[in-house]
N, C-alpha and C positions, 0 to 999 in steps of 0.2 A: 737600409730600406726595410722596414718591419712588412714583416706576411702579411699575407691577404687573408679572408677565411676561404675555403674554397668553394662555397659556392658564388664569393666577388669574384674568385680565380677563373671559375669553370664561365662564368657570363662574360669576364674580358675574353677568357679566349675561346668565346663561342659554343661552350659545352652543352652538352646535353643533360638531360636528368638521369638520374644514377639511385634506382631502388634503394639501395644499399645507405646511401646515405651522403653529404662528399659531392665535390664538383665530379664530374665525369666527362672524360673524353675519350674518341674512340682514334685508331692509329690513320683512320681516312680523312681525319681532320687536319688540315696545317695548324702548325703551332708549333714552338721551339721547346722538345723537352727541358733543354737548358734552363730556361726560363720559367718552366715547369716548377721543375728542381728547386731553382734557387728563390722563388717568389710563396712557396708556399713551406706550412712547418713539414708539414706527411704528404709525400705522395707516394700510391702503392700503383705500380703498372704488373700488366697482368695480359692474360691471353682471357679471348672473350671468351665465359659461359665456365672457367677453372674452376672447382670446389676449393682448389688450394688454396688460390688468390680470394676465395669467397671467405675463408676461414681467417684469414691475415686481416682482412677488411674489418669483419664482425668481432674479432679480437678488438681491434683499435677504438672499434665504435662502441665498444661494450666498459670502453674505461674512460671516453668522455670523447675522443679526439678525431676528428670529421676530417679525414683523409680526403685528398683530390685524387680519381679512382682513373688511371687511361687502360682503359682497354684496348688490346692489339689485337689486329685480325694477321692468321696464320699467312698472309699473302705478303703482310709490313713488317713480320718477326725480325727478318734477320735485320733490316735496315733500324731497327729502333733498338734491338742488339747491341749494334754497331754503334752507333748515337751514344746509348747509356754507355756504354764501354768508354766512348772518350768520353763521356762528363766525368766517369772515374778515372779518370786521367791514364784511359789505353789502357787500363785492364781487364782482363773480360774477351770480351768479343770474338773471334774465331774457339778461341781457348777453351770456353765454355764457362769462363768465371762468372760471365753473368747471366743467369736463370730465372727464370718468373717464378714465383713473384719476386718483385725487386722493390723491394722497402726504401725510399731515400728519408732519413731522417734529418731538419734544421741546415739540406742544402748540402746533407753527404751520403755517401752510399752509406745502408745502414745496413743491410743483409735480404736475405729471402725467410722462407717459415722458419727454418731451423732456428736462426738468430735469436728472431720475433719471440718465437715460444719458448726459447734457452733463457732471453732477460724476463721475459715473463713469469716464468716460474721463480726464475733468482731475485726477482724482486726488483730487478736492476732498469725494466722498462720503464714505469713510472718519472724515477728521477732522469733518465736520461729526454722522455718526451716533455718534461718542465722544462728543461735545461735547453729547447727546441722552439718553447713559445705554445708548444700546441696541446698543453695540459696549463690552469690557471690556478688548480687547488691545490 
């Protein structure tokens, strides 16, 4: 099933608009992050109003690629925690493995900033976000 772009993503699954750029959802919405995940090349989830999650965002968008953006509200943390943990198939979750921001890259966990700005600098983001659908040059 080829990706959606995510502003088709964020209007199938009732999104809002999102400054930043990118479908946008917030964690009061239903919707299956699963589906989330696997339907789009980038999604970046995030706690609402983070600099961190704002920096991952504008990264992404600063090298072409329109991320679908879910904002969490601190009251859904843990339950989308929990969620993202098993899409990573139960890692994560109580443990503290998974932390916002939470980068899924082409439908796999792909990291948090560290990661992001580790292959960034190495050169290594580019080819990996082609290799995802969600860069075309």
């Amino acid at each position: 099933m080829p990706y959606t772009t995510s502003a088709a993503a964020a209007a199938a699954a009732g999104g809002g608009n999102n400054l930043l750029g990118g479908g946008s959802k917030e964690a009061g919405d239903e919707v299956s992050l699963t589906k989330l995940v696997v339907e789009n090349a980038v999604v970046v989830f995030g706690r609402r109003g983070c600099c961190i999650c704002h920096v991952v965002v504008r990264l992404l968008l600063g090298h072409g690629v329109n991320p679908v953006v879910f904002d969490v509200d601190e009251e859904k943390e843990a339950a989308v925690v929990n969620e993202l943990a098993a899409i990573n198939g139960g890692k994560g979750g109580d443990s503290g493995g998974v932390q916002f921001p939470v980068v899924f890259v082409g439908g796999k966990l792909f990291g948090g900033l560290d990661k992001v700005m580790a292959t960034h600098i190495s050169g290594e983001l580019v080819p990996i976000l082609k290799d995802a659908k969600a860069l075309w040059l």
